[in-house]
RONUBA-396743 format. One record per residue (C-alpha): residue in three letters; x, y, z. Coordinates in pm, whole numbers, padded with zeros to 5 digits, always signed. Example, Ala and Ser with C-alpha at 12.3 -4.5 7.8 and 13.67 -1.06 7.14 Angstrom:
residues 2
Ala+01230-00450+00780
Ser+01367-00106+00714
This chain:
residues 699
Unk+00000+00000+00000
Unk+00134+00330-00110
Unk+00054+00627+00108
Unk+00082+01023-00023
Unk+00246+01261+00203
Unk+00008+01471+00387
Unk-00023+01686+00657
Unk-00095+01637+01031
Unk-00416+01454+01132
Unk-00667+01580+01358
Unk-00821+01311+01554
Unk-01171+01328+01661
Unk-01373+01108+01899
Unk-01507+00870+01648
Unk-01145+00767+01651
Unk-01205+00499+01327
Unk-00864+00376+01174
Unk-00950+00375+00738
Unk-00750+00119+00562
Unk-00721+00024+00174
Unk-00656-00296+00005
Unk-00679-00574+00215
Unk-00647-00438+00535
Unk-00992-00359+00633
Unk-01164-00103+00878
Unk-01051-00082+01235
Unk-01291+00060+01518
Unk-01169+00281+01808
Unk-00831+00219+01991
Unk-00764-00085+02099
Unk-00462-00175+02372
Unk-00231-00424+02281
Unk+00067-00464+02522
Unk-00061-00214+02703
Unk-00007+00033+02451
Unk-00270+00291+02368
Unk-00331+00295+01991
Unk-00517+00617+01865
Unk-00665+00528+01534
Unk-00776+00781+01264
Unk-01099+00881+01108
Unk-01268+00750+00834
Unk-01447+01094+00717
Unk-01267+01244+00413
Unk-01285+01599+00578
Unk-00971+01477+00809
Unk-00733+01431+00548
Unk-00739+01739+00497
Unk-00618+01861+00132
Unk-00404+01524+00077
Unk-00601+01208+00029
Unk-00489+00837+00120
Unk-00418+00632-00188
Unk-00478+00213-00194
Unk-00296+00009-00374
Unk-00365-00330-00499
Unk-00072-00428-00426
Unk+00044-00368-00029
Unk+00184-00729+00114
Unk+00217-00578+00461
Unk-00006-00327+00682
Unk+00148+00029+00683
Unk+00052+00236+00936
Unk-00064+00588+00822
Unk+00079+00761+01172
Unk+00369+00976+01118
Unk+00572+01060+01404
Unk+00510+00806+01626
Unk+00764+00527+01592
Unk+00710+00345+01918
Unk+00377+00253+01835
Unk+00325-00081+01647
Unk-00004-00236+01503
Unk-00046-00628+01573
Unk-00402-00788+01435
Unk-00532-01018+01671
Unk-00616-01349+01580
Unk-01018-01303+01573
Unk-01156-01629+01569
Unk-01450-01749+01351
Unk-01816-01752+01508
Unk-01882-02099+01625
Unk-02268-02182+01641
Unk-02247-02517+01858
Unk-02520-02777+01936
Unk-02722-02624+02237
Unk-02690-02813+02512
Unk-02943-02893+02797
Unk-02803-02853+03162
Unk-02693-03223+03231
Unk-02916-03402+03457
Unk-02789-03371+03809
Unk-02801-03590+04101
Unk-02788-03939+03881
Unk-02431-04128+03975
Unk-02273-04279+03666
Unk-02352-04616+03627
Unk-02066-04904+03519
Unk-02175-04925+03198
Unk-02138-04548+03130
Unk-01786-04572+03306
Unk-01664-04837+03087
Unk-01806-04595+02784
Unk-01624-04287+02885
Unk-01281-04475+02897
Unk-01360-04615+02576
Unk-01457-04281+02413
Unk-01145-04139+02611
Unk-00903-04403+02430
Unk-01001-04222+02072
Unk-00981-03873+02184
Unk-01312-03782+02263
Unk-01373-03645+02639
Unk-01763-03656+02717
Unk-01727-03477+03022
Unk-02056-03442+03152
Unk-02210-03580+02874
Unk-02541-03745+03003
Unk-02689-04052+02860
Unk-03044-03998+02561
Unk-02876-03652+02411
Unk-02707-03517+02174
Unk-02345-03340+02278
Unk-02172-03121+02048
Unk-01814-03168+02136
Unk-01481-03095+01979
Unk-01353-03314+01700
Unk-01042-03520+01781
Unk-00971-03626+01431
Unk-00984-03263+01254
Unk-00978-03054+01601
Unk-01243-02830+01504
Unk-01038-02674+01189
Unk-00860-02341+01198
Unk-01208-02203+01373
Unk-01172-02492+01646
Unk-01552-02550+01556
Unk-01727-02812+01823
Unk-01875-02998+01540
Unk-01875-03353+01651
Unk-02206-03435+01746
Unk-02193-03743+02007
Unk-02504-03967+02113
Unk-02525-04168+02440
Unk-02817-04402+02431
Unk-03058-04351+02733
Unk-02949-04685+02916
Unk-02599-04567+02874
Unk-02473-04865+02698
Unk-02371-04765+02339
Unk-02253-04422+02211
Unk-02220-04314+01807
Unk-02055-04039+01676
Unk-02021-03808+01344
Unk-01838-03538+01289
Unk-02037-03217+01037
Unk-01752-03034+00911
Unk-01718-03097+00525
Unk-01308-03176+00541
Unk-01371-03448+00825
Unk-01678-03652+00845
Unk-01520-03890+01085
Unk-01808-04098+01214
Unk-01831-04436+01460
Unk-01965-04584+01740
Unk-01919-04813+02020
Unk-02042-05015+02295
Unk-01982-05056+02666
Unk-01988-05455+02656
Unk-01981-05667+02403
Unk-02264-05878+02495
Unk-02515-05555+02550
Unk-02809-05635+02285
Unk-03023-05382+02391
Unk-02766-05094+02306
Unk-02659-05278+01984
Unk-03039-05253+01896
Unk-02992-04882+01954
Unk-02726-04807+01770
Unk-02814-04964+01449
Unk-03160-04781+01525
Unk-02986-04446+01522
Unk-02720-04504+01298
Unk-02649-04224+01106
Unk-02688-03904+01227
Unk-03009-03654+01062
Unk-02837-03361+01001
Unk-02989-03062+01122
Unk-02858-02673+00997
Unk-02946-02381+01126
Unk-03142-02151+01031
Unk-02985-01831+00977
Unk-03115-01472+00878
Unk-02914-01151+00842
Unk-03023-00978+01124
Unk-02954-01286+01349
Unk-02552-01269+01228
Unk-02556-00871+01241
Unk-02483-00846+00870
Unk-02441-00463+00764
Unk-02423-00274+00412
Unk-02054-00243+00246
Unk-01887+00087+00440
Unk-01672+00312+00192
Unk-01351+00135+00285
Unk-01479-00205+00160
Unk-01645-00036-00138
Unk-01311+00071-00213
Unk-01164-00248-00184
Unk-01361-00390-00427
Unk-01317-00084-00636
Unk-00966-00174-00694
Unk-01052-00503-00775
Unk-01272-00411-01099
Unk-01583-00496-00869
Unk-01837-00232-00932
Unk-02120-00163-00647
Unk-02382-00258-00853
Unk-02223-00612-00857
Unk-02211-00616-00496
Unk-02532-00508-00421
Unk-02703-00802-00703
Unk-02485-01048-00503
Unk-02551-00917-00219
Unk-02222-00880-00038
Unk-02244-00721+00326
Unk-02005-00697+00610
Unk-01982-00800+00982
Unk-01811-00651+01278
Unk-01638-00858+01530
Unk-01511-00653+01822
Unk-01259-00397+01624
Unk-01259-00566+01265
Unk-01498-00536+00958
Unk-01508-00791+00765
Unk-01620-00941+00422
Unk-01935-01091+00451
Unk-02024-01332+00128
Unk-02424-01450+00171
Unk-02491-01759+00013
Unk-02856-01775-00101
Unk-03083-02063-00240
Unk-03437-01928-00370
Unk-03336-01600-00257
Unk-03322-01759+00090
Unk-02980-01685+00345
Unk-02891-02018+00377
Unk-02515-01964+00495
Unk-02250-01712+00494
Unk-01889-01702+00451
Unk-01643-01476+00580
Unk-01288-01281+00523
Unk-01088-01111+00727
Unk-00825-00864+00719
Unk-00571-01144+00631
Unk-00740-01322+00429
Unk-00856-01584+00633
Unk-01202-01745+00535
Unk-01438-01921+00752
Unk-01810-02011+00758
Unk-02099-02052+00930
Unk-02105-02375+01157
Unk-02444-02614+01073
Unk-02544-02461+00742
Unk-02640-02587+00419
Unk-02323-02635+00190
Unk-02434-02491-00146
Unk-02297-02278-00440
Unk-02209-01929-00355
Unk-02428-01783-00625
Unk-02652-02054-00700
Unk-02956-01873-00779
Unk-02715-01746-01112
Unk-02740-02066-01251
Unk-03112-02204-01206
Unk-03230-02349-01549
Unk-02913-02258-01687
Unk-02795-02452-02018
Unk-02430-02300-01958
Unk-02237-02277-01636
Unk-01937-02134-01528
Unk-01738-02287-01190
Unk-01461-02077-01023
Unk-01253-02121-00710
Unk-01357-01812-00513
Unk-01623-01570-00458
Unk-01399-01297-00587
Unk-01392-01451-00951
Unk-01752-01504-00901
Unk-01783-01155-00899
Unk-01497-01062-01139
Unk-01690-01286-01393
Unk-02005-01103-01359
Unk-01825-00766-01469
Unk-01742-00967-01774
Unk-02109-01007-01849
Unk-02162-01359-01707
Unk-02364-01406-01459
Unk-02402-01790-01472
Unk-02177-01864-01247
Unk-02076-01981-00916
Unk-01779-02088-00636
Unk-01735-02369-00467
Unk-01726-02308-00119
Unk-01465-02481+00046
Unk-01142-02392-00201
Unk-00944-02673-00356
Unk-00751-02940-00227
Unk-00402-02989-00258
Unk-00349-03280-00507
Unk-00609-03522-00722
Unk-00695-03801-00513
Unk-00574-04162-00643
Unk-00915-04307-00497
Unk-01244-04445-00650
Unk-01493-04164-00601
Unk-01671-04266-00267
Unk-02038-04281-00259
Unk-02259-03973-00226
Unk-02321-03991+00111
Unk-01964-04028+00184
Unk-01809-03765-00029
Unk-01798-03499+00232
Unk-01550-03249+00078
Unk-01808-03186-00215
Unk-02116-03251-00063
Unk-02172-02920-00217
Unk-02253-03066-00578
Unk-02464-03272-00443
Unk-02681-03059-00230
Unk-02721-02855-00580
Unk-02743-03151-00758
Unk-03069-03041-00957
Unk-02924-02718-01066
Unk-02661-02899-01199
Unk-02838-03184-01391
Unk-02978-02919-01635
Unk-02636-02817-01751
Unk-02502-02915-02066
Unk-02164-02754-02100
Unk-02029-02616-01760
Unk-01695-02461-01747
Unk-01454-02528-01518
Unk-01210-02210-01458
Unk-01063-02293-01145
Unk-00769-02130-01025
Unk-00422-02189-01303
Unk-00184-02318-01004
Unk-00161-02689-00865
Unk-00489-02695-00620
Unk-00699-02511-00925
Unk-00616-02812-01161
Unk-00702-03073-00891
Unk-01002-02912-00824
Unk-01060-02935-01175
Unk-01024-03253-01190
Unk-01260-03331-00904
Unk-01527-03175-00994
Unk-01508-03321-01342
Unk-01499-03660-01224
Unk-01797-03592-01052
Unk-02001-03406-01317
Unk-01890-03606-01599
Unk-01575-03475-01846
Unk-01785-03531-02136
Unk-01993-03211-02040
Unk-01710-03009-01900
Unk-01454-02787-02055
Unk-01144-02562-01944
Unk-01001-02265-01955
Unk-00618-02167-02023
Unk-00551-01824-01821
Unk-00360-01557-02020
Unk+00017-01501-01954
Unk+00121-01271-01786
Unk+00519-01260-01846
Unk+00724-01532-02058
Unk+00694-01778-01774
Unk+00372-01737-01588
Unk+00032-01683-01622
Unk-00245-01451-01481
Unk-00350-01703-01125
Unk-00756-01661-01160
Unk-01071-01466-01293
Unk-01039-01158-01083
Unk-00657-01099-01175
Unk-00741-01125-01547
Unk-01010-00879-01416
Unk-00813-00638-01275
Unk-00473-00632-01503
Unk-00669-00674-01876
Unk-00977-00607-01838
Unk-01339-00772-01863
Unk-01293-00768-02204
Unk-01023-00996-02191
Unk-01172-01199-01966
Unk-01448-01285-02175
Unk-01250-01396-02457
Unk-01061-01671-02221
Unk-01434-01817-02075
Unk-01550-01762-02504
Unk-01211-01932-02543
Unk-01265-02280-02298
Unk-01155-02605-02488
Unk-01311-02901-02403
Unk-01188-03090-02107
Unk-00963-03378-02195
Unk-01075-03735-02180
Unk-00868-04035-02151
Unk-00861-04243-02437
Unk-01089-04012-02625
Unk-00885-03734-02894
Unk-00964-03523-03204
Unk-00732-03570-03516
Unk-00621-03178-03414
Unk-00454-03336-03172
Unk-00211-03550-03392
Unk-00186-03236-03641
Unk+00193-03219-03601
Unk+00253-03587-03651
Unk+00021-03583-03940
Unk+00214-03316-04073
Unk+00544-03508-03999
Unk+00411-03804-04196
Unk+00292-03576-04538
Unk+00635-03429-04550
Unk+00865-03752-04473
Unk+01038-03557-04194
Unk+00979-03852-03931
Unk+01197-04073-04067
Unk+01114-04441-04223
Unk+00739-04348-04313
Unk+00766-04566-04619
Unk+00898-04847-04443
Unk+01280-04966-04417
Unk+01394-05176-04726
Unk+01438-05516-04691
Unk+01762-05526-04880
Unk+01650-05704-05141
Unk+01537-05581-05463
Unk+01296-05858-05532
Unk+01075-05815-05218
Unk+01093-05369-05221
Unk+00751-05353-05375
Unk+00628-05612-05134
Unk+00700-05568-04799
Unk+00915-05321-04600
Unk+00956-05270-04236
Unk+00794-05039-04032
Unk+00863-04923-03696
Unk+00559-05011-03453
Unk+00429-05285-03684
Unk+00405-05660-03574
Unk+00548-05929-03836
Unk+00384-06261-03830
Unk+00646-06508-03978
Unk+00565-06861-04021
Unk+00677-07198-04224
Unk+00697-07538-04236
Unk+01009-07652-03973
Unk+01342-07657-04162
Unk+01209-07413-04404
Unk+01468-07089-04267
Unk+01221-06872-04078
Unk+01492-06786-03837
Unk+01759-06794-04079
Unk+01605-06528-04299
Unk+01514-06316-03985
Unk+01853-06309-03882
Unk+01987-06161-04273
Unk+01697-05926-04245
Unk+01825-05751-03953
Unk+02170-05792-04111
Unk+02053-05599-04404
Unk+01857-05316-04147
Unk+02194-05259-03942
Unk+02397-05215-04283
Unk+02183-04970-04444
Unk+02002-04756-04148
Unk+02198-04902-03852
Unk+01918-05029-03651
Unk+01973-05258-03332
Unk+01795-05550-03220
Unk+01602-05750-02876
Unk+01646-06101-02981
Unk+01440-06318-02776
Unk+01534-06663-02974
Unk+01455-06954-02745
Unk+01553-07223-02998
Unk+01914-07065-03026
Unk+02186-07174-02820
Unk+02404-06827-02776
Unk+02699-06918-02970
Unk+02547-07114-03271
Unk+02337-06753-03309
Unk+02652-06543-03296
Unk+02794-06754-03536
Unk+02519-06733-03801
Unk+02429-06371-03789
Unk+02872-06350-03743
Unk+02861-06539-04113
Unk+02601-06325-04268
Unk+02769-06035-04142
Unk+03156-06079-04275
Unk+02991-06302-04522
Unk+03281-06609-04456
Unk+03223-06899-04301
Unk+03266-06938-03894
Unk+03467-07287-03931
Unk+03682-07389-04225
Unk+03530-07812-04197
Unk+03237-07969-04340
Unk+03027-07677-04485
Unk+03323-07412-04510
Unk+03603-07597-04588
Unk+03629-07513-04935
Unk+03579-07114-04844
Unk+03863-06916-04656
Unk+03750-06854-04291
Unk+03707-06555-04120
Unk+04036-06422-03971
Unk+04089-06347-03595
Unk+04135-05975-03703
Unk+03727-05996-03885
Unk+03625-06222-03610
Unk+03721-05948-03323
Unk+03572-05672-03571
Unk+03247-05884-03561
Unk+03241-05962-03214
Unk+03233-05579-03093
Unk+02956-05511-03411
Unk+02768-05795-03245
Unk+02804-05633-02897
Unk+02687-05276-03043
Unk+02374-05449-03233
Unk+02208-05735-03106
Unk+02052-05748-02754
Unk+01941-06087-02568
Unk+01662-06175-02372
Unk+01702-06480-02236
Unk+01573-06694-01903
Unk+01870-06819-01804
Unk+01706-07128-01543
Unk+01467-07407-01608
Unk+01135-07202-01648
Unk+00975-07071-01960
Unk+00904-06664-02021
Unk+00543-06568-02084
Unk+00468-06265-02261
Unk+00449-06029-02021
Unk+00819-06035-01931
Unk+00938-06053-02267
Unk+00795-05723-02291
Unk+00935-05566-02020
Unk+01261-05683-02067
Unk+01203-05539-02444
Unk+01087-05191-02305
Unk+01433-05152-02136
Unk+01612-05234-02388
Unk+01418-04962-02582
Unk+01440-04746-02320
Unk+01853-04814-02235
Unk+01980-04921-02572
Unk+01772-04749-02808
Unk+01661-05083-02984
Unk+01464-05085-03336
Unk+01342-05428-03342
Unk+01239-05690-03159
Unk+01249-06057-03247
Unk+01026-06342-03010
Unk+01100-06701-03168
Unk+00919-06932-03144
Unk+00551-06867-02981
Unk+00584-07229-02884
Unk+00882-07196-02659
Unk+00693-06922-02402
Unk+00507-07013-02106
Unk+00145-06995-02230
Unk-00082-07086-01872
Unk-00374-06885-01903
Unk-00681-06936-01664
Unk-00880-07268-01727
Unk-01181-06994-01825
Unk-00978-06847-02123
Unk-00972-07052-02436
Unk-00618-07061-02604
Unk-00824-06805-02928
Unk-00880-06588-02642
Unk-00580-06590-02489
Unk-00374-06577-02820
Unk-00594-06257-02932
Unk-00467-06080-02569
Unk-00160-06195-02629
Unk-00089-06009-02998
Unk-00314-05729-02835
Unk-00011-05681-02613
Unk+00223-05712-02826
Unk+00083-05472-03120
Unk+00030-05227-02814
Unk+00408-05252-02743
Unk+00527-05206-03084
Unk+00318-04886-03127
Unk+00385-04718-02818
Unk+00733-04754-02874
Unk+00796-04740-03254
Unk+00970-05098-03248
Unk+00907-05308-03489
Unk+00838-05702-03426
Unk+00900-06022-03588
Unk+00704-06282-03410
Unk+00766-06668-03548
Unk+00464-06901-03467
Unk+00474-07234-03646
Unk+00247-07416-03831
Unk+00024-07693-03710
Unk+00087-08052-03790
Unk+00003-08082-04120
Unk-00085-08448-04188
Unk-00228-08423-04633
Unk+00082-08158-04672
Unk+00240-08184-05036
Unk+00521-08026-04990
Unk+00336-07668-05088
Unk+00433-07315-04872
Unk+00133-07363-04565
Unk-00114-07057-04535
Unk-00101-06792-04259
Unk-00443-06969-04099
Unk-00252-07305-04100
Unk-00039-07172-03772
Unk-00108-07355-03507
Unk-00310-07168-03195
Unk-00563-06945-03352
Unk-00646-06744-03669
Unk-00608-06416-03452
Unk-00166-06459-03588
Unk-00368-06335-03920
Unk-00591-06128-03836
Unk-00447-05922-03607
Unk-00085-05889-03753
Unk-00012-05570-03941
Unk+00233-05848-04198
Unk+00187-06197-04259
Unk+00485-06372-04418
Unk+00551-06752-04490
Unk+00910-06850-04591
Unk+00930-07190-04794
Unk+01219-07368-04900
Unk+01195-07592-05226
Unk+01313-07944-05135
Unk+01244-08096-05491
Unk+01545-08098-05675
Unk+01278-08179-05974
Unk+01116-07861-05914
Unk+01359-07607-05919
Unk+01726-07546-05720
Unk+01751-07647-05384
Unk+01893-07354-05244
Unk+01581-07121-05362
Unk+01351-06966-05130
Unk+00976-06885-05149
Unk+00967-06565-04964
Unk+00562-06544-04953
Unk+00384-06218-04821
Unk+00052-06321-04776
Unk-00052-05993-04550
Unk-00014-05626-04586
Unk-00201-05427-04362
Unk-00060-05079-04434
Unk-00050-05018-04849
Unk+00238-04777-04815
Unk+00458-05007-04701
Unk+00382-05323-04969
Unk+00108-05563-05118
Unk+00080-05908-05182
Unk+00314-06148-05355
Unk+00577-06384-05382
Unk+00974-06323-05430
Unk+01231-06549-05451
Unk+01561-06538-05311
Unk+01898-06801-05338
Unk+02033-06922-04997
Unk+02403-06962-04967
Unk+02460-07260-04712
Unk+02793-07164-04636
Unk+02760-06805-04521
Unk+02414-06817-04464
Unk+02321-06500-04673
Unk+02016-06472-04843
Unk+02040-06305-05212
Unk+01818-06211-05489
Unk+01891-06489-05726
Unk+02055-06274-06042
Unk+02290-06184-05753
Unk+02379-06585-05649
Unk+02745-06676-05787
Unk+02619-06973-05957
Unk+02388-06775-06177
Unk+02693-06492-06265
């Protein structure tokens, strides 16, 4: 608060201390420490010819005295009014029986001291789980039965609810009886008017107040905000009305300190604004209430209790249960008429849990948000009443005309994946096309995709894992792509030796197979064994029991997450632990199975080879088997982005033994391929797979 220079004061007998901004209107001198405050007029005669600026912006009181530096102003702590049960005189003269003994020690145990409690009333007593709040409100209404055998308790204020009851013995029936008779506790509020709280018109201090908050009079008179003294403070009195009726009021002081009235209705503040209303608006505070009504809305309304500090993890308890926002629920029918409500809570942490709350509650599919202005590079405006007050209600109604809808999980608009879309038109991903396969005969066929799922199947012998192994050869060489290889069939050095062979394209040994081929050196083998180290990466259970799914995948997921891999290779489905409950048929379980893996693939742009054999075919001819042929369930078809089938001609009569039938029988995505055959030689002693006008024997 900024304060002109002006000229002496004359005091008067009224002796009234004027304050701007937030600190309030003081009566006559008060002594604190013994010290005699004199406190100044209100009247704008006394100033004289200099007048007393406010400003919005004062973090600390500054006392207007000049002159008199031994003299200190300390607000005291005014507490909140408390409206407790009333309370008949005890009966007198009646000595406690055992069974109310035993009670009291019971009730004692848990915190709550009944004191001279009597047995067949109701006590209002102070709360020993919440302690009454910041207001130490006796709001824990306790019942002794009349035979003094059974007590129940429940505590009114909205952040506590605690509730329970208990029994003397354990064997009392009569009191057990009782207490599932009274159960839970009618609540009963209060009935309040404005004459019975002392509630008084704005004074000039608190007009100004608002003033400087863009809150005209005219708002505060249609909302009806009064104030209340309390010994030597003024405060903010907000009424909260239902049918035009004062149903409860809520109050801030001089430090902005909020309480309520104990035992009233929890409503709305403002919820006659809303009654029939198609279109809602929620804030966080009365003040935005108000601030929105400058910007021409008046359909809207604040919660009365604030927000709480984080989004709760929990299932949303029932309704009669959900104590923190009873509040919705008590203005449950104004609500149900609502087809878009607005949610522009405050922009820090609390304001988006709140958010959230209440959205969970009213249903996101009707809600929407709003995205508060900025007010530097880094933040942004807090609420309704700042936008208010530092851009205007102008402004202010372009950021409620401005609300988006609130997000859903699971549930998008194609907006959303604009910049990916965009990504994809102009090829600036990467590999949107697919990944060549390194051979020319299968490019208009098939090419690899990241976050697609391979099905690769064949009859045994035929070189499903053979080609596999070339194919990620062929990736590494030409975009450098590394690989999860979770081969079950493979002991680990016969599958370093095959992809090592592929790789250097010389044989491991120099016997058998290789001996008429030079060997790899010891120079090419080290070379190999450190490109083997930098591209492949093994998942592998390394006792006697067999991997399901599930941790395949997780192991895969690290090694996307640590290594950076491309690909991921499960072979055979055979060789994983398949239990599944004796419910779930082996189609069902098969389809989950894919569904996990196609989930896996997607969310993290691998791309997977899966190898599932065929079933036993007993009329087979010696023909490539079809895609529905693998054994398990036609789900390996139909829910595989590729379906491939390599066959290897064993009929020297039919064509070369070495040529392979490299049979796409699936494409789900027509950018990347189509269906078709291509053919491809197989060189047995390096284990490379080639297009055949490449094969030495045909040069």
């Amino acid at each position: 608060m900024i304060l002109i220079p002006y000229r002496r004061l004359v005091l008067n007998n009224s002796n009234n201390f004027a304050m701007g901004s937030k600190y309030f209107l003081h009566k006559p001198s008060v002594t604190i420490h013994k010290t005699i405050i004199p406190v100044l007029s209100s009247k704008t005669h006394l100033f004289q010819n200099q007048r007393l600026i406010f400003s919005t912006f004062a973090s600390k009181p500054i006392s207007p005295i000049r002159g008199t530096s031994n003299l200190s102003y300390r607000p005291q702590r005014i507490p909140p009014p408390v409206s407790g049960v009333v309370l008949e005189d005890p009966v007198e003269g009646i000595a406690e029986s055992e069974h109310v003994k035993v009670l009291k020690e019971k009730l004692s145990q848990i915190g709550i001291d009944i004191g001279s409690c009597g047995p067949g009333q109701y006590s209002g007593l102070l709360c020993p789980m919440c302690t009454g709040g910041d207001s130490n409100e006796k709001s824990l209404s306790l019942f002794i039965t009349q035979d003094g055998h059974a007590a129940t308790w429940t505590c009114f204020r909205a952040k506590c609810g605690w509730r329970g009851g208990t029994r003397a013995f354990a064997d009392v029936k009569t009191a057990f009886a009782d207490m599932k008779r009274i159960g839970k506790v009618t609540k009963k509020y209060r009935q309040i008017t404005e004459e019975s709280l002392g509630l008084e018109p704005l004074c000039d201090v608190l007009l100004s107040y608002f003033s400087e908050r863009m809150i005209s009079r005219e708002t505060l008179r249609r909302n009806a905000v009064m104030q209340r003294r309390y010994g030597d403070q003024i405060v903010i009195a907000f009424t909260y009305r239902r049918d035009g009726a004062l149903v409860s009021c809520k109050y801030r002081d001089i430090t902005k300190k909020f309480w309520q009235e104990a035992d009233t209705l929890k409503i709305f503040y403002g919820l006659d604004d809303i009654k029939g209303a198609s279109d809602i608006i929620i804030v966080e505070g009365e003040m935005d209430k108000l601030a929105m009504e400058e910007a021409g809305f008046r359909n809207c309304v604040s919660v009365p209790d604030g927000a709480p500090p984080v989004i709760s993890d929990k299932e949303l308890p029932p309704v009669d249960k959900d104590t923190k926002y009873q509040y919705l629920w008590n203005c449950k029918e104004y609500l149900e008429k609502a087809s878009r409500i607005i949610l522009a809570t405050d922009g820090d942490s609390p304001g988006q849990a709140l958010a959230e709350e209440l959205a969970r509650r009213l249903g996101r599919e009707r809600c929407w948000r709003v995205t508060w202005p900025k007010k530097s590079t880094i933040d942004r405006f807090k609420d309704a009443n700042e936008v208010l007050m530092y851009l205007g209600p102008g402004a202010l109604r372009e950021v409620i005309e401005g609300a988006e809808l609130y997000p859903i999980q699971g549930l998008f608009n194609f907006k959303d994946y604009f910049t990916e879309i965009d990504a994809y038109y102009h090829q600036t991903i990467g590999y949107e096309l697919g990944v060549s396969t390194g051979w020319r005969s299968l490019n208009q066929l098939y090419n690899v995709v990241p976050g697609e799922l391979t099905i690769v199947t064949g009859v045994p012998n035929s070189g499903k894992s053979e080609w596999i192994d070339a194919l990620l050869c062929n990736l590494n060489q030409s975009v450098g792509w590394k690989f999860a290889l979770c081969s079950m069939e493979n002991k680990v050095r016969d599958h370093a030796r095959k992809l090592l062979e592929k790789h250097i394209k010389k044989p491991f040994f120099d016997v058998r197979y290789g001996e008429s081929v030079q060997r790899m050196s010891a120079q090419e083998f080290e070379e190999g064994k450190q490109w083997l180290s930098d591209t492949f990466f093994l998942i592998r259970c390394e006792n006697d029991c067999l991997p399901n799914i599930d941790w395949v995948l997780s192991l895969a997921k690290a090694a996307v997450l640590r290594h950076g891999v491309n690909g991921l290779v499960i072979d055979p489905y055979n060789e994983l632990d398949h239990q599944r409950p004796s419910s779930q048929t082996e189609t069902e379980y098969v389809s989950q199975m894919l569904t996990k893996i196609k989930r896996f693939a997607q969310h993290h742009s691998c791309h997977v080879w899966f190898v599932a054999h065929p079933r036993q075919l007993h009329h087979w001819v010696g023909g490539p088997p079809n895609l529905y042929d693998i054994s398990g369930s036609a789900h390996f078809i139909n829910k595989c982005d590729n379906g491939v089938v390599i066959h290897r001609n064993r009929d020297p009569s039919a064509g070369p033994v070495d040529q392979v039938q490299v049979c796409v029988r699936k494409v789900r995505n027509k950018v990347s391929g189509t269906i078709g055959d291509a053919f491809l030689s197989y060189d047995r002693v390096t284990g490379e797979f080639m297009d055949i006008d490449e094969h030495p024997s045909k040069g």
